[in-house]
C-alpha positions as CSV (number, residue, x, y, z in Angstrom):
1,X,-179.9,30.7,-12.3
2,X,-180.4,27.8,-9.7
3,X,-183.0,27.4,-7.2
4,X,-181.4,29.5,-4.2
5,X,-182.1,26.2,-2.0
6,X,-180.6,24.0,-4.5
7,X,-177.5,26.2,-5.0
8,X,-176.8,26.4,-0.7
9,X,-176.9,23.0,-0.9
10,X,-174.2,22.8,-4.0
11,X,-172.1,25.2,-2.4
12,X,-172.2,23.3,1.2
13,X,-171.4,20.1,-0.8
14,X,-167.9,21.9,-2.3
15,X,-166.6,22.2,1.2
16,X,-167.8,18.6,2.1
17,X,-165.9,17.5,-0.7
18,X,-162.7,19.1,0.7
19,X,-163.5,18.1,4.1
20,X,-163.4,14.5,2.5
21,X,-160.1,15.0,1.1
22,X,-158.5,16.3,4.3
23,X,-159.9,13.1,6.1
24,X,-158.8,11.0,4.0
25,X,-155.1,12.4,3.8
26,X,-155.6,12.2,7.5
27,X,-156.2,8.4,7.2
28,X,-152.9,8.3,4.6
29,X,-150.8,9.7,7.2
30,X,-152.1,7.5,10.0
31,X,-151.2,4.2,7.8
32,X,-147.8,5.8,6.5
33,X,-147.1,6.1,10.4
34,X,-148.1,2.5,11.2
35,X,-145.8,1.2,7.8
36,X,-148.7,0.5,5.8
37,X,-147.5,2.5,2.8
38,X,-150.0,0.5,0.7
39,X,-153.1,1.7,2.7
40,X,-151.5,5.1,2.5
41,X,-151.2,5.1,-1.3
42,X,-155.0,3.7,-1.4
43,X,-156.3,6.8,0.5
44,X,-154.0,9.0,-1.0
45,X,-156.0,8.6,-4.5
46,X,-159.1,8.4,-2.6
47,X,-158.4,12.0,-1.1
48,X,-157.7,13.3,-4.8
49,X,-161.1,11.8,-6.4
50,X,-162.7,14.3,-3.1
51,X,-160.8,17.1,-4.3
52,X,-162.0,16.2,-8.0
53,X,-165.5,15.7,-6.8
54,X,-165.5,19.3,-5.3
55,X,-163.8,20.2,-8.2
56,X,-166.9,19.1,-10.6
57,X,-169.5,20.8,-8.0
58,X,-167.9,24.1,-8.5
59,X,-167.1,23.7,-12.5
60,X,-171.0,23.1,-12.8
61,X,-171.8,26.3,-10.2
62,X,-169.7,28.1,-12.6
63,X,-171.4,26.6,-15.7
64,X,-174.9,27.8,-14.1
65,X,-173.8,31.3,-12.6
66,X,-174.0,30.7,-9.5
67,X,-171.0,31.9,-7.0
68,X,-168.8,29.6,-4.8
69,X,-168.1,30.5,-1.4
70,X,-165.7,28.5,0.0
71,X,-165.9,28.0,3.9
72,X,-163.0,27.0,6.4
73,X,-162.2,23.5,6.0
74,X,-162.5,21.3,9.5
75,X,-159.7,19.6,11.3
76,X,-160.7,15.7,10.9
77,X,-162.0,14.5,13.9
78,X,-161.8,11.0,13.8
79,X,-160.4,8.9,16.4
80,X,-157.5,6.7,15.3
81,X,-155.9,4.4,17.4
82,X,-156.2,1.5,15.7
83,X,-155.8,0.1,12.1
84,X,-159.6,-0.9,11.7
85,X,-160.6,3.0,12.7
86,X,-160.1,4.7,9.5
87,X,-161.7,1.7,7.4
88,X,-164.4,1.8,9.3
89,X,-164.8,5.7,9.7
90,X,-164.6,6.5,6.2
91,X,-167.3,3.7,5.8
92,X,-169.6,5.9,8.2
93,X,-168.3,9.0,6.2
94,X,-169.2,7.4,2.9
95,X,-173.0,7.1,4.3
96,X,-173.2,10.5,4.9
97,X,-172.1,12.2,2.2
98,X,-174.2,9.9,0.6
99,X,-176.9,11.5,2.4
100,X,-175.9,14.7,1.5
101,X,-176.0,13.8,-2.1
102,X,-179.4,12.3,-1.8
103,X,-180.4,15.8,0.1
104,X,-179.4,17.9,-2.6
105,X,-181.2,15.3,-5.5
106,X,-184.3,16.0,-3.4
107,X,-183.8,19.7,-3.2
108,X,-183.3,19.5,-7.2
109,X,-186.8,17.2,-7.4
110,X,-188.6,19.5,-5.4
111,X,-188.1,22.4,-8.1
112,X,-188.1,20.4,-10.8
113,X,-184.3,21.3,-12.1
114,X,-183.7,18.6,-13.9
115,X,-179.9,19.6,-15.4
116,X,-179.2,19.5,-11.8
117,X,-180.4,15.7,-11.2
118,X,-178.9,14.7,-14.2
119,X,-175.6,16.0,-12.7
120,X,-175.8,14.2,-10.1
121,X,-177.1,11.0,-11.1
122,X,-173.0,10.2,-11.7
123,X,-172.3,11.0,-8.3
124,X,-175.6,8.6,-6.8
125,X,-174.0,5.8,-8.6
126,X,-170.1,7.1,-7.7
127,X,-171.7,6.8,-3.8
128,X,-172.4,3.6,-4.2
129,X,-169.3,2.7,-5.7
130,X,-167.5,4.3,-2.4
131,X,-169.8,2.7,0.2
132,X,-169.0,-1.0,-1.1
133,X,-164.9,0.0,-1.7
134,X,-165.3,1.7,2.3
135,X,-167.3,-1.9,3.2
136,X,-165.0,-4.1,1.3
137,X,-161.7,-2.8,2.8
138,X,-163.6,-3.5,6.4
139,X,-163.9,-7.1,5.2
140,X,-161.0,-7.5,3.9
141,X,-159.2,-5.9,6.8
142,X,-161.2,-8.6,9.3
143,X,-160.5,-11.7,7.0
144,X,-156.8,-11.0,7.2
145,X,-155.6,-7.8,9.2
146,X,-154.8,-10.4,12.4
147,X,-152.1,-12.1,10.1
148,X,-148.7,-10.3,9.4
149,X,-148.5,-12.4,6.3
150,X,-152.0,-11.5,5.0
151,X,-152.1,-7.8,6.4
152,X,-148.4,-7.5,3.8
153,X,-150.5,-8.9,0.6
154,X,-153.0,-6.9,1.3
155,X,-151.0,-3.7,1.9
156,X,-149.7,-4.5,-1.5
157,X,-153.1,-4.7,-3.5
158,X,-153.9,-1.6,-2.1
159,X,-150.3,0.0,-3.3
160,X,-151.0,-1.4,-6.7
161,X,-154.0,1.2,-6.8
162,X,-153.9,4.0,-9.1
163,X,-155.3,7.1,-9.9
164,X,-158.1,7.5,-12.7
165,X,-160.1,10.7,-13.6
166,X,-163.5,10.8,-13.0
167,X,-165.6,9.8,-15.8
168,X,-168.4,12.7,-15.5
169,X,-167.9,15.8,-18.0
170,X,-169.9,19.1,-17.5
């Protein structure tokens, strides 16, 4: 059994994870509404990696006994008005799950469960893969979002995205 601490902090992550994925679908939806189908597609796959990620944190609770609660899932609150908002709010929300991650590694440290940092050593190295796609996509989006011409190629690499498993097995 898991460190009580360890495994709140686990089981809080689960319904971050799907908080993620309803953000991101959020952001999807905003883009499919402004005709940017390809910035649609590109957080489209990015809300199905969150629902995988939750989808790992419960297959290891499972693996280690410990329950999952699941908690009601909150509406997305981000303000979008604007084709830079969602870049740069999922940039913000990137940070703090980050955080969360880092909390829980912590937590893990503390009590000296080492199964548990080893999990999620793949997900402090998938955080930092997110932070610099979130922080790219804002550069990007300020080099050539003013330019219809630009803003269409770009739409396009980000249609030509496609979804890949994640590469962590429990």
């Amino acid at each position: 059994m898991l460190n009580e601490k360890v495994s709140e902090l686990l089981n809080t992550q689960v319904n971050k994870e799907f908080y993620s994925a309803y953000l991101y679908l959020s952001f999807a939806n905003f883009y499919k509404e402004q005709g940017l189908d390809g910035f649609a597609n590109w957080y489209q796959i990015q809300a199905q990696e969150e629902r995988d990620h939750a989808m790992l944190f419960i297959q290891y609770m499972q693996n280690n006994d410990v329950p999952v609660t699941f908690d009601a899932i909150d509406k997305p609150d981000a303000a979008l008005n604007d084709k830079m908002d969602p870049l740069k709010a999922g940039y913000e929300h990137e940070q703090y799950v980050t955080g969360l991650i880092h909390a829980i590694y912590e937590a893990a440290y503390e009590v000296k469960d080492f199964r548990t940092m080893q999990f999620l050593d793949w997900f402090v190295k998938e955080q930092g893969e997110e932070e610099t796609n979130a922080s790219d996509l804002i550069k990007k989006m300020e080099l050539f979002g003013g330019d219809a011409k630009s803003l269409y190629m770009l739409d396009q690499e980000l249609g030509g995205r496609v979804y890949a498993a994640p590469s962590l097995t429990l």
